[in-house]
SEFITOR-778651 format. One record per residue (C-alpha): residue number from 1; residue in one letter; x, y, z. Coordinates in steps of 0.05 Angstrom, whole numbers. Example, Ala and Ser with C-alpha at 12.3 -4.5 7.8 and 13.67 -1.06 7.14 Angstrom:
<pt 1, "A", <246, -90, 156>>,
<pt 2, "S", <273, -21, 143>>,
This chain:
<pt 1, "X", <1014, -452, 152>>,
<pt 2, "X", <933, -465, 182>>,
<pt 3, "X", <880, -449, 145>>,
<pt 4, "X", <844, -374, 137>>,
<pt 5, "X", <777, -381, 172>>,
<pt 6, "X", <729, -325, 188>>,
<pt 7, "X", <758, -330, 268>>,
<pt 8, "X", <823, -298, 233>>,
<pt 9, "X", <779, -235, 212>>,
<pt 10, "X", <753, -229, 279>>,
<pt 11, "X", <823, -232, 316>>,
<pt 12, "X", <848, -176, 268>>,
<pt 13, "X", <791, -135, 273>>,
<pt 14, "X", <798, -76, 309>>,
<pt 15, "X", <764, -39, 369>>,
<pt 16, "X", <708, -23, 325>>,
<pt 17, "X", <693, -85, 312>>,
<pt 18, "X", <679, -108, 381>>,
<pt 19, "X", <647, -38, 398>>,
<pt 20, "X", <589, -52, 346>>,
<pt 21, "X", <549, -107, 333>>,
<pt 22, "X", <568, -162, 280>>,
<pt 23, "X", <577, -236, 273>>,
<pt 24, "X", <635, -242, 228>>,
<pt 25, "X", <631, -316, 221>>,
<pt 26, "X", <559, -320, 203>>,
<pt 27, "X", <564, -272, 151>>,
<pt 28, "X", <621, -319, 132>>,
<pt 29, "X", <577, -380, 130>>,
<pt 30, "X", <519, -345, 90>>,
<pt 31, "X", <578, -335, 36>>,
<pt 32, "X", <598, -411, 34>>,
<pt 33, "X", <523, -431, 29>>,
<pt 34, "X", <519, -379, -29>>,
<pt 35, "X", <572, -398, -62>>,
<pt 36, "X", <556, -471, -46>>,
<pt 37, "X", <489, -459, -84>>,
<pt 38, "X", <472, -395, -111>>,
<pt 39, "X", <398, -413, -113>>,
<pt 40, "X", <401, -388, -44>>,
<pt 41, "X", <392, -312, -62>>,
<pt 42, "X", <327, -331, -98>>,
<pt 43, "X", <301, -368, -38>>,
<pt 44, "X", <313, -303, 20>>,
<pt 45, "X", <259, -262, 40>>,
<pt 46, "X", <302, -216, 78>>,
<pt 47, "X", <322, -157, 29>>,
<pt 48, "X", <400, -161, 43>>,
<pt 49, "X", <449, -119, 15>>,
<pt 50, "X", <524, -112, 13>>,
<pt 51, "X", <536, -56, 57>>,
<pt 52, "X", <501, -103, 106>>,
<pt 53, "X", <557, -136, 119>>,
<pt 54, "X", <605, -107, 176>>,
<pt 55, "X", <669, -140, 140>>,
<pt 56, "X", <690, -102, 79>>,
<pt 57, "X", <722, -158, 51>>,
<pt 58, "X", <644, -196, 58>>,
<pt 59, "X", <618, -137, 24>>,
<pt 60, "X", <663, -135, -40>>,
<pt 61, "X", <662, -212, -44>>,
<pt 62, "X", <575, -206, -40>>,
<pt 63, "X", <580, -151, -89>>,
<pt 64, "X", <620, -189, -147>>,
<pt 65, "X", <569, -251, -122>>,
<pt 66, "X", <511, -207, -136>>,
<pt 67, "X", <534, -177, -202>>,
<pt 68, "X", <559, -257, -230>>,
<pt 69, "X", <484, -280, -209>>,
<pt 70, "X", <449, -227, -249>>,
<pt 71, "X", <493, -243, -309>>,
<pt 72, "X", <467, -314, -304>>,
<pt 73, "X", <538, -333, -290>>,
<pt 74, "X", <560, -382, -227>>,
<pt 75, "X", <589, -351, -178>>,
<pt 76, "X", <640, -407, -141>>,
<pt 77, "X", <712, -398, -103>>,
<pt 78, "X", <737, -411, -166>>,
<pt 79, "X", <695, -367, -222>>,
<pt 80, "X", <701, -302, -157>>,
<pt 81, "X", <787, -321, -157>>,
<pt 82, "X", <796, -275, -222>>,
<pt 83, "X", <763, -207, -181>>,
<pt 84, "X", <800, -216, -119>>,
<pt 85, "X", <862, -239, -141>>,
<pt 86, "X", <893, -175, -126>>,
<pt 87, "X", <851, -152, -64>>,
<pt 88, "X", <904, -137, -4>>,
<pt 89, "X", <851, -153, 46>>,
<pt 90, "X", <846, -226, 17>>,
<pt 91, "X", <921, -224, 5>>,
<pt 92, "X", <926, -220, 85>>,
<pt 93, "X", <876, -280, 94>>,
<pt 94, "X", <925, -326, 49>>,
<pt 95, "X", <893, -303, -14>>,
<pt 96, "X", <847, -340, -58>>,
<pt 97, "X", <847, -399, -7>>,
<pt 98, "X", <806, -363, 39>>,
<pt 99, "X", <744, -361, -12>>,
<pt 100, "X", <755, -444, -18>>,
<pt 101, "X", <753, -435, 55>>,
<pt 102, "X", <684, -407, 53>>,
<pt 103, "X", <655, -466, 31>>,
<pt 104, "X", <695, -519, 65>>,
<pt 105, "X", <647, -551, 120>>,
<pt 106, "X", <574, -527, 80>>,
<pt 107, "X", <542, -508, 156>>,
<pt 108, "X", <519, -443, 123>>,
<pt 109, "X", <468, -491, 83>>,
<pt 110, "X", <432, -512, 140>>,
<pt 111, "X", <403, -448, 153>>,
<pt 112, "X", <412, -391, 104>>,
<pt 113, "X", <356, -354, 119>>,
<pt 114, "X", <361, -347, 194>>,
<pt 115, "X", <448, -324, 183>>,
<pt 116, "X", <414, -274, 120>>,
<pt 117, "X", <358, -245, 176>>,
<pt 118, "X", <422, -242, 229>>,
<pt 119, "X", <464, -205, 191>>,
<pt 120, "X", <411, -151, 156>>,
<pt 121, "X", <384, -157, 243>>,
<pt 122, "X", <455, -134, 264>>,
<pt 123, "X", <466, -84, 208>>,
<pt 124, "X", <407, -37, 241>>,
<pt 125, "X", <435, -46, 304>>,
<pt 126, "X", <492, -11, 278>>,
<pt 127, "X", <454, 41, 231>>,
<pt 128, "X", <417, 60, 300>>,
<pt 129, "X", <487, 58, 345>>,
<pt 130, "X", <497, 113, 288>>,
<pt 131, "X", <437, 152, 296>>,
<pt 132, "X", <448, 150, 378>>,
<pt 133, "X", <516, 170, 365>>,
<pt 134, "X", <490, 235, 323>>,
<pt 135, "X", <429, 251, 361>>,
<pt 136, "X", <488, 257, 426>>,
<pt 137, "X", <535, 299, 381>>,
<pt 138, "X", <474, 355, 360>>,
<pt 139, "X", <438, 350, 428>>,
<pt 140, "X", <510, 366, 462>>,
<pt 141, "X", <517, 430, 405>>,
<pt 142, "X", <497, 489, 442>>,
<pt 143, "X", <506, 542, 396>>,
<pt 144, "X", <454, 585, 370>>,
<pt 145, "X", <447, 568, 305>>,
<pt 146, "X", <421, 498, 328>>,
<pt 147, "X", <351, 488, 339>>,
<pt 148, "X", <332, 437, 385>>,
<pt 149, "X", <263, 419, 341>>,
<pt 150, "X", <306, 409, 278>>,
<pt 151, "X", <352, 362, 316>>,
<pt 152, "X", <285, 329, 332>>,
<pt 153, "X", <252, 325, 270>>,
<pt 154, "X", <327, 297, 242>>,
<pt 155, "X", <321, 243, 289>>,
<pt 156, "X", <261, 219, 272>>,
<pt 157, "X", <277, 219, 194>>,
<pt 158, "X", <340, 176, 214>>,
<pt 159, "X", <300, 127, 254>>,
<pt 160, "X", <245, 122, 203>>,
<pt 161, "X", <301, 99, 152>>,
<pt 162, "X", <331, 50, 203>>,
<pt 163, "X", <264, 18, 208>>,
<pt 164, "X", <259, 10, 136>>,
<pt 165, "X", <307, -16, 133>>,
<pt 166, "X", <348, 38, 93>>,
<pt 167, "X", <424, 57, 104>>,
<pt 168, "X", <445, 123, 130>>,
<pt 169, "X", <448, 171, 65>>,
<pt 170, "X", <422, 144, 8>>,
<pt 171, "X", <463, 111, -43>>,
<pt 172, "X", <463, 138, -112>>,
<pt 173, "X", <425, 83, -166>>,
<pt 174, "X", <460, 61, -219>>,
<pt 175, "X", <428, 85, -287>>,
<pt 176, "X", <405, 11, -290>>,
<pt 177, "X", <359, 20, -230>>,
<pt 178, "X", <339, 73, -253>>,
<pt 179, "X", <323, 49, -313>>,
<pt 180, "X", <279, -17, -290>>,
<pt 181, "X", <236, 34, -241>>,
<pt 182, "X", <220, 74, -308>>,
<pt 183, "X", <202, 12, -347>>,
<pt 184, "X", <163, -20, -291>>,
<pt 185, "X", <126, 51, -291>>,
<pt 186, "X", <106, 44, -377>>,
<pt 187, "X", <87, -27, -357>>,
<pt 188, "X", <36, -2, -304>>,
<pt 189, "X", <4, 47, -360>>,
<pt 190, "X", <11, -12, -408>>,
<pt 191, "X", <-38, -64, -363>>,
<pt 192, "X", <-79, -2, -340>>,
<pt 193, "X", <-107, 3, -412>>,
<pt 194, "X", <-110, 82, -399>>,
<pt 195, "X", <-46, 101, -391>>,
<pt 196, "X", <-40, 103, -312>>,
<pt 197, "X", <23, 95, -291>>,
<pt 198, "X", <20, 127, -213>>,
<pt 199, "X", <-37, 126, -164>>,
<pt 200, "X", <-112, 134, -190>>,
<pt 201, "X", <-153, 204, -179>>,
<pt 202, "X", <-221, 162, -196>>,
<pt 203, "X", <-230, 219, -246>>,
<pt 204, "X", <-218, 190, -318>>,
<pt 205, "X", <-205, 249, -349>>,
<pt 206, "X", <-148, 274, -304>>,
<pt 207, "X", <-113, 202, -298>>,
<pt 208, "X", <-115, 216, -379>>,
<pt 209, "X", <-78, 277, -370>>,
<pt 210, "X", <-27, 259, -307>>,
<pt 211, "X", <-18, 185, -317>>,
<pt 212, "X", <-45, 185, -246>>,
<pt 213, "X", <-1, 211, -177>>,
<pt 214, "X", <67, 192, -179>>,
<pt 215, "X", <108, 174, -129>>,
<pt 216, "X", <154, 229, -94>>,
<pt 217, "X", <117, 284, -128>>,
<pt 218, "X", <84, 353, -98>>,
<pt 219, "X", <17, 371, -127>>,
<pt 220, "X", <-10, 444, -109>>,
<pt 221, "X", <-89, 441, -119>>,
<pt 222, "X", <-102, 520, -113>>,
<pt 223, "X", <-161, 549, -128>>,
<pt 224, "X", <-201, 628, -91>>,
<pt 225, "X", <-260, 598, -38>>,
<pt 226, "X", <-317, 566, -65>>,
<pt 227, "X", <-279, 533, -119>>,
<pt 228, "X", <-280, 468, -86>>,
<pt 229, "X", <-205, 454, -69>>,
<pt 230, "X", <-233, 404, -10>>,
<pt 231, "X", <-287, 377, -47>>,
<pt 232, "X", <-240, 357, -100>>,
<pt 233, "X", <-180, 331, -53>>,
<pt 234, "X", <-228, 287, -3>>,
<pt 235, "X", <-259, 257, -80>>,
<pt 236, "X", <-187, 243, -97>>,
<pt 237, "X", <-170, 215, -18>>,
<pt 238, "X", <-231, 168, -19>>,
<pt 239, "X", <-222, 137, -102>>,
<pt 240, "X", <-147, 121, -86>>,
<pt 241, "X", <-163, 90, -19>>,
<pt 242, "X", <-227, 60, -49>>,
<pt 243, "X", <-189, 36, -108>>,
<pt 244, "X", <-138, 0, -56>>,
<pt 245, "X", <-195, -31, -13>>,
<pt 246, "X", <-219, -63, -88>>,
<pt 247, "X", <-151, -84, -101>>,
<pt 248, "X", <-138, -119, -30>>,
<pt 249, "X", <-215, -157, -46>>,
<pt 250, "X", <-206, -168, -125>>,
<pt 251, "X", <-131, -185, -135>>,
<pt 252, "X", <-92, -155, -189>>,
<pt 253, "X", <-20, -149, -225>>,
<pt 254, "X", <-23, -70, -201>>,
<pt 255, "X", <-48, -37, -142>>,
<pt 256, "X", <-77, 33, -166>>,
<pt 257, "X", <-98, 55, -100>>,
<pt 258, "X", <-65, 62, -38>>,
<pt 259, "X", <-79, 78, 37>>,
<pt 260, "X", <-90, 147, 49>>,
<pt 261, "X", <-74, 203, 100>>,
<pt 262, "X", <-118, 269, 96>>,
<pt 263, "X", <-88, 317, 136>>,
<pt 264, "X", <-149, 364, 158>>,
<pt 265, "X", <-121, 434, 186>>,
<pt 266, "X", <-192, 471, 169>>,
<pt 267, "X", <-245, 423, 179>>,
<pt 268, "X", <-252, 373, 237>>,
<pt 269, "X", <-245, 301, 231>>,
<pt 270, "X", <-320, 290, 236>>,
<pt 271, "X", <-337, 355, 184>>,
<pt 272, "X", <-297, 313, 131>>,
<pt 273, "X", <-335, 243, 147>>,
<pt 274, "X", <-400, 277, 140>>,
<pt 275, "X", <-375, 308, 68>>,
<pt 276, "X", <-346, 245, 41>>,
<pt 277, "X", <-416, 211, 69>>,
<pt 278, "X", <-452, 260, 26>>,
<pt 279, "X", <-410, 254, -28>>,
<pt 280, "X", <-415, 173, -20>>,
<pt 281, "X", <-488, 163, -11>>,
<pt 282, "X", <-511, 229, -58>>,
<pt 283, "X", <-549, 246, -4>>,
<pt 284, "X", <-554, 334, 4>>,
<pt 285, "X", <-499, 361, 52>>,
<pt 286, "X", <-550, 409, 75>>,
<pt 287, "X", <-599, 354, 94>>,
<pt 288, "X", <-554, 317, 131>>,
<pt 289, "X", <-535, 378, 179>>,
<pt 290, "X", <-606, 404, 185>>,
<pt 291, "X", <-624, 325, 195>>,
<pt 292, "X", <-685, 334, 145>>,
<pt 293, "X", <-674, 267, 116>>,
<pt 294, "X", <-721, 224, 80>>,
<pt 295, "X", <-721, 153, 102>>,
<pt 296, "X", <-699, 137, 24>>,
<pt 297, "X", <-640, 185, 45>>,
<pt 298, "X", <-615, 158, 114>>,
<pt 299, "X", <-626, 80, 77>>,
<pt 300, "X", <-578, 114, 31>>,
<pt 301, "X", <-533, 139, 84>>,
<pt 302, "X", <-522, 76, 118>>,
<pt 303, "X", <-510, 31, 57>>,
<pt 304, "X", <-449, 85, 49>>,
<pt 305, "X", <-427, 78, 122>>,
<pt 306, "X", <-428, 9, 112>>,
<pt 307, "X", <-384, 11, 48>>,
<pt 308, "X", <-333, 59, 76>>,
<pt 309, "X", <-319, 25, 146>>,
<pt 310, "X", <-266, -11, 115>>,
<pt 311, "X", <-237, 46, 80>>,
<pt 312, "X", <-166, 55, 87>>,
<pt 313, "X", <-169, 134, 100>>,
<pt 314, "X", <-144, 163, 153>>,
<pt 315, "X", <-161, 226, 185>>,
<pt 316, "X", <-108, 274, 221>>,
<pt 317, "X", <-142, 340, 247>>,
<pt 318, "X", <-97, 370, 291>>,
<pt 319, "X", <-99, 440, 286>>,
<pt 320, "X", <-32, 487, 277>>,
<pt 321, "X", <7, 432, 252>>,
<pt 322, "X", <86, 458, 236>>,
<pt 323, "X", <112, 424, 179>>,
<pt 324, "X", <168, 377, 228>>,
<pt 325, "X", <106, 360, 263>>,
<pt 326, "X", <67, 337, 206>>,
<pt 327, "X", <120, 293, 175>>,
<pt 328, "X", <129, 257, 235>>,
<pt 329, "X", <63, 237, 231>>,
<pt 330, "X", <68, 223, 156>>,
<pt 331, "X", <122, 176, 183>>,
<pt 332, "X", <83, 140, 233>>,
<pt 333, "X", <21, 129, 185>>,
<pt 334, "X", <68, 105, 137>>,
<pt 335, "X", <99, 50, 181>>,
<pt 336, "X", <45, 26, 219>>,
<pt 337, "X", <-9, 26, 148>>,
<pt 338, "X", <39, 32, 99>>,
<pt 339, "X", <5, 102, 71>>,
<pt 340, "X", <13, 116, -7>>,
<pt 341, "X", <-19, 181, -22>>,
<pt 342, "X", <-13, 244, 31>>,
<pt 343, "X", <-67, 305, 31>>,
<pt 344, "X", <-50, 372, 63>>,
<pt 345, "X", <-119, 411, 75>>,
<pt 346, "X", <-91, 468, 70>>,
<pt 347, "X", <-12, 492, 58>>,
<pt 348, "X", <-26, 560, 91>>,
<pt 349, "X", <-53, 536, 158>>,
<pt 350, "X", <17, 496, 163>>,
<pt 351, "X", <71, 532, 216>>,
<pt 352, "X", <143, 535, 199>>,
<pt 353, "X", <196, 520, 247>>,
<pt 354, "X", <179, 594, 286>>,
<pt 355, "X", <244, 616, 275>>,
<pt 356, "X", <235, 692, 303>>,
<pt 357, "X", <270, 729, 246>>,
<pt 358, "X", <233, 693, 192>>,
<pt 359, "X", <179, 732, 145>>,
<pt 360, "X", <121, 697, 125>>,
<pt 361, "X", <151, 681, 56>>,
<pt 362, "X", <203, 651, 81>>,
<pt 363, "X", <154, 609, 124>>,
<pt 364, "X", <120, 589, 62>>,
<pt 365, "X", <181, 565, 18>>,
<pt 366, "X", <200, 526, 77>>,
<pt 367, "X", <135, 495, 86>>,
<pt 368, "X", <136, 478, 12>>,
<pt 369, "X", <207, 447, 11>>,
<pt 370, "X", <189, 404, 69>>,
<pt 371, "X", <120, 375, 30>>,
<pt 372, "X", <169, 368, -29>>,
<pt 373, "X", <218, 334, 22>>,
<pt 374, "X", <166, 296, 52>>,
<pt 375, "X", <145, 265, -16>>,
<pt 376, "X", <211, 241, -31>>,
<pt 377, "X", <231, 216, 35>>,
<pt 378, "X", <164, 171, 39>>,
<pt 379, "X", <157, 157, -45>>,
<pt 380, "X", <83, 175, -37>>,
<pt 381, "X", <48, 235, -75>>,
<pt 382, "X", <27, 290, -34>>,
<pt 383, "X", <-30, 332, -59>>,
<pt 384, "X", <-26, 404, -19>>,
<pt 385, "X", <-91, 452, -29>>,
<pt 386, "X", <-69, 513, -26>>,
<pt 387, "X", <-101, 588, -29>>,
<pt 388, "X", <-101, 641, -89>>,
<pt 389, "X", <-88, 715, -80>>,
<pt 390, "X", <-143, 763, -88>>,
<pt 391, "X", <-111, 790, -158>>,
<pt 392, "X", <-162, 740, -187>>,
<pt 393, "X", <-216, 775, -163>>,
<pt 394, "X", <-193, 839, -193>>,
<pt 395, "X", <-195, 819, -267>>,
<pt 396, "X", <-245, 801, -313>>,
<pt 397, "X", <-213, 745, -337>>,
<pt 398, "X", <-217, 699, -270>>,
<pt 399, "X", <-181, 635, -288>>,
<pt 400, "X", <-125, 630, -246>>,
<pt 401, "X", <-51, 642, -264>>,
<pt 402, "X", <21, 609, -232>>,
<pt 403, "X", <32, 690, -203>>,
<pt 404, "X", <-40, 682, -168>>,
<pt 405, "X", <1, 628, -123>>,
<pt 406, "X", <-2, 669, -56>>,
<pt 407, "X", <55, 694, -15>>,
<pt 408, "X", <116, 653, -43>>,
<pt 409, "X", <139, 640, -121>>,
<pt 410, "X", <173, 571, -80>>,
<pt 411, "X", <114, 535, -74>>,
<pt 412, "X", <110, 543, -157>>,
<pt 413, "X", <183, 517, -158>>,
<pt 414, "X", <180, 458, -109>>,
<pt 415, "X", <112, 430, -145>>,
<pt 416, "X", <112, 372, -198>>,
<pt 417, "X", <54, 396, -212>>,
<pt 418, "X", <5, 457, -199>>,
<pt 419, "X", <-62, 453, -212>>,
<pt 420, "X", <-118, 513, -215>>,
<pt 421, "X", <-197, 491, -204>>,
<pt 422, "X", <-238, 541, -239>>,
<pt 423, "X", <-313, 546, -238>>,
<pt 424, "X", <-353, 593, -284>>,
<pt 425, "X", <-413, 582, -259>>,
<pt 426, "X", <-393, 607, -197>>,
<pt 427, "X", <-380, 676, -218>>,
<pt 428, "X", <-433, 672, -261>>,
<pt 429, "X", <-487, 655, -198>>,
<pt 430, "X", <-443, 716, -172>>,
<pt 431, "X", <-476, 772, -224>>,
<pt 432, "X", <-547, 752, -217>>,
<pt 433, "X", <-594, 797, -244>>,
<pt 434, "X", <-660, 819, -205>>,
<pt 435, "X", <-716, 765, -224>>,
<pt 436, "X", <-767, 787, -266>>,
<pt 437, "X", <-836, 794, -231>>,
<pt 438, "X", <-881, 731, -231>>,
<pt 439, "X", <-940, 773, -254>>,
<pt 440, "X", <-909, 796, -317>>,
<pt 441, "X", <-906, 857, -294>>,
<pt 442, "X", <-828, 870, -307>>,
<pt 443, "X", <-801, 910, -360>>,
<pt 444, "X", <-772, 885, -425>>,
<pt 445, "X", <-704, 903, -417>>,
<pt 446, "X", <-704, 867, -344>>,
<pt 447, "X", <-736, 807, -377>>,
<pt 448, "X", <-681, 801, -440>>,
<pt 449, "X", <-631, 816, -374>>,
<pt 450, "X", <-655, 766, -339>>,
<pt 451, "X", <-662, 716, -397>>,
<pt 452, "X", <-605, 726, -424>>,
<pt 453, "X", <-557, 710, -358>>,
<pt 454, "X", <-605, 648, -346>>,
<pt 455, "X", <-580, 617, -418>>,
<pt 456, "X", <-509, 632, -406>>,
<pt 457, "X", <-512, 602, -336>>,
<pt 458, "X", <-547, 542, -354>>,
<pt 459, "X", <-492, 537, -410>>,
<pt 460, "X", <-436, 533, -353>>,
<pt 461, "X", <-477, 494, -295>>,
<pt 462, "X", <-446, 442, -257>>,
<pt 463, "X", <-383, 455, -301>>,
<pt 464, "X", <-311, 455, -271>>,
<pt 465, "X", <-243, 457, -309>>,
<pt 466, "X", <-176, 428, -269>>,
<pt 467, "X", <-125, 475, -303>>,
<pt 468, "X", <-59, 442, -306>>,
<pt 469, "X", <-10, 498, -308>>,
<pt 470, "X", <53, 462, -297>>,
<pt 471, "X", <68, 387, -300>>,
<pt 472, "X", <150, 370, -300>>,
<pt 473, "X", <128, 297, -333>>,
<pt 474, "X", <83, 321, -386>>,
<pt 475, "X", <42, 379, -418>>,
<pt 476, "X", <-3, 432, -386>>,
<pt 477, "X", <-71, 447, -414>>,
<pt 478, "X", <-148, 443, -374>>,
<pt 479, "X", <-181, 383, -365>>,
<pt 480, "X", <-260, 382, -357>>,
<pt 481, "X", <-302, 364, -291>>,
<pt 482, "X", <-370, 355, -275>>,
<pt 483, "X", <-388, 397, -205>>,
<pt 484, "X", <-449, 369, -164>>,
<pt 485, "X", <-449, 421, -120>>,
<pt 486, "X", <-515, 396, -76>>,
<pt 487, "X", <-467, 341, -49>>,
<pt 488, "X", <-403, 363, -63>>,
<pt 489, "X", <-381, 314, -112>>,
<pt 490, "X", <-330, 325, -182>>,
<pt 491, "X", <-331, 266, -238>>,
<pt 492, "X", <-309, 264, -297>>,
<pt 493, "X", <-360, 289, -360>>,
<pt 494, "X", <-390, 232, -404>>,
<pt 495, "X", <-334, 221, -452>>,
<pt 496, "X", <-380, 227, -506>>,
<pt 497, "X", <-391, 301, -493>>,
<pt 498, "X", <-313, 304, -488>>,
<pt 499, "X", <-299, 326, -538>>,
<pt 500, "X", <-349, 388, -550>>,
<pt 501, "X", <-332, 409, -471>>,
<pt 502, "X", <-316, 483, -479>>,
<pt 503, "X", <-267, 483, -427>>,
<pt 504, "X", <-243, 560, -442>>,
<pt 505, "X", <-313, 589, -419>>,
């Protein structure tokens, strides 16, 4: 009776296997060399996988290979004979000879990393023979349930997760997986020495209260106009992207930061360069628009222009984005700079997929399942500002509530987190009194008036509280800011004065 060899696989393979691409014998040989040495695994730089291989049997025998290796056990023809012992498909080959067989000439050794990079190489080739083979089927489905942008939009996911590399359809983690992501996460907030586990904000006091931007989660920033939604999210854009550039220059065990994609659907491209140039340089938004600079103030400015040309912030301004269209673009920013942090500017301006018989809440939910989608799909954060009703207006109490979430209770359900930016002062500056006369010539009761609002405006000046009203990995409650509002900027408060921050006024 000959020997089982790899060929033998091949010549009782069926029309599938000749249909798709795979190299049966080198996955083969990158066994033997495995099994030859298992020091090989540790050496790859190609992220291989079981399901890479096309041969079932390959898979099951890499599997067991795997699982022996992390157990700090040898894996070897003999030590793998117990697992497979019973497996029909080996049975056919001759049985356990076949694994000695695996091993017999050691050509796998020579190069291991170039039959590893061949195999994962051919394993795409067949995760995007899939994709082709499903973009056919939907493109040839003519009914009228099928929309052709959806089909689209599908497409695109499915090539984005062939070229990272990812199988078609997740596969579920084991609770062990799980498990190492969540202690690698309480290792992060260990080294951070302040309890940051996800990306930075830049603002101390809500990286205290988050842990920082985690990955796959949907923040809502909502806030009436004037509040400062953008102000806040372009401060949060440029400290992550900041904190990455720092990283890249400084070295480090974590990266806080990340590259960053501001999607701009209000303001142009160039409107949000000049506001993070103010921001940066503390130089008056007013006085660069009017150009009434000082020379102090345009030395200023360029020192900032300087610092931020290597920023890794990227700008996307199209206007009337649909939600398909923006994710695609997600996509490509995440491949080609390997984005970490996504800002929508704002949710509202976002189209659904047009579907004529859809309401405008219905738009919204579906807006706010695809950010939510989005976020897991890519394992980035992605903060989306988003507009209040006017019911706030209409109280006397004006710090926002989870109903004040306009048009759609789904956007409240999708979110990790919602967060409310309330300013007193700015309703304050809203009931001005008249001015008493410079001459003195006022009466008393417009003086007291007038001194009386002064005192409690200067009391809440420059004051801002981030209301956390819901947060799935921790606990809600407001966290204090400090508003310049001359160049747009929030920071955190001295900690000092922490703790006497009245955050309730």
């Amino acid at each position: 009776m000959s020997e089982p060899t790899a060929l033998s696989l091949v010549e009782n393979s069926t029309d599938t296997a000749r249909k798709l691409p795979s190299n049966l014998e080198a996955e083969a040989a990158f066994l033997g060399a495995v099994l030859i040495d298992n020091r090989v695994i540790e050496e790859l730089q190609t992220p291989i996988r079981p399901d890479h291989f096309f041969e079932p049997l390959h898979e099951r025998i890499f599997d067991r290979i795997l699982k022996m290796i992390e157990r700090n056990a040898t894996a070897s023809p003999v030590t793998l004979r117990p697992h497979f012992e019973a497996d029909e498909a080996l049975k056919e080959l001759g049985g356990p000879k076949y694994l000695a067989q695996l091993t017999a000439n050691g050509a796998g050794l020579l190069a291991p990393r170039e039959l590893a990079q061949q195999i994962y190489d051919l394993a795409l080739l067949r995760e995007l023979v899939s994709v082709g083979r499903g973009l056919v089927e939907g493109a040839l489905d003519t009914s009228e349930e099928t929309d052709p942008m959806d089909r689209i939009s599908q497409a695109e996911a499915d090539l984005f997760r062939v070229a990272e590399g990812a199988a078609s359809g997740n596969e579920a983690s084991t609770f062990r997986e799980a498990s190492l992501t969540a202690i690698k996460m309480v290792e992060a907030a260990m080294n951070s020495g302040g309890g940051l586990s996800g990306k930075t904000t830049g603002l101390e006091t809500i990286d205290s209260k988050t842990a920082g931007l985690h990955e796959s989660d949907l923040i809502i920033l909502a806030g009436r106009p004037g509040m400062g939604k953008t102000s806040l999210a372009t401060n949060i854009a440029f400290n992550c992207a900041e904190e990455h550039l720092r990283w890249q220059r400084d070295g480090g065990e974590h990266n806080y930061g990340a590259p960053t994609a501001f999607f701009s659907l209000e303001m142009s491209a160039d409107q949000l360069a000049t506001r993070i140039l103010a921001e940066q340089s503390e130089v008056s938004s007013e006085a660069l628009r009017s150009g009434t600079l000082t020379r102090d103030d345009f030395q200023k400015l360029s020192f900032a222009s300087q610092r931020l040309s290597e920023l890794p912030l990227y700008i996307d301004d199209t206007p009337a984005l649909t939600i398909g269209g923006l994710r695609t673009r997600a996509r490509r920013l995440k491949r080609r700079h390997d984005i970490g942090l996504i800002v929508v500017d704002y949710l509202q301006l976002l189209q659904g997929s047009g579907r004529a018989n859809d309401n405008r809440v219905n738009e919204i939910s579906e807006i706010s399942r695809g950010l939510k989608t989005l976020a897991k799909e890519l394992s980035v954060p992605v903060i989306a500002l988003s507009q209040l009703s006017r019911a706030v207006e209409q109280r006397d109490d004006k710090k926002p509530m989870l109903s004040d979430l306009r048009e759609s209770g789904s956007i409240e359900q999708d979110a990790d987190m919602v967060w409310f930016i309330y300013r007193a002062d700015y309703y304050k500056e809203a009931v001005r009194p008249d001015m008493p006369n410079p001459d003195g010539s006022s009466s008393i009761d417009v003086q007291e008036k007038y001194a009386q609002w002064e005192a409690e405006y200067l009391e809440v000046k420059n004051k801002a509280t981030l209301i956390v009203a819901k947060q799935r990995h921790g606990s809600t409650g407001n966290v204090p800011l400090h508003f310049q509002s001359e160049i747009t900027k929030f920071t955190s408060p001295n900690m000092r004065d922490y703790s006497s921050w009245n955050v309730e006024e």
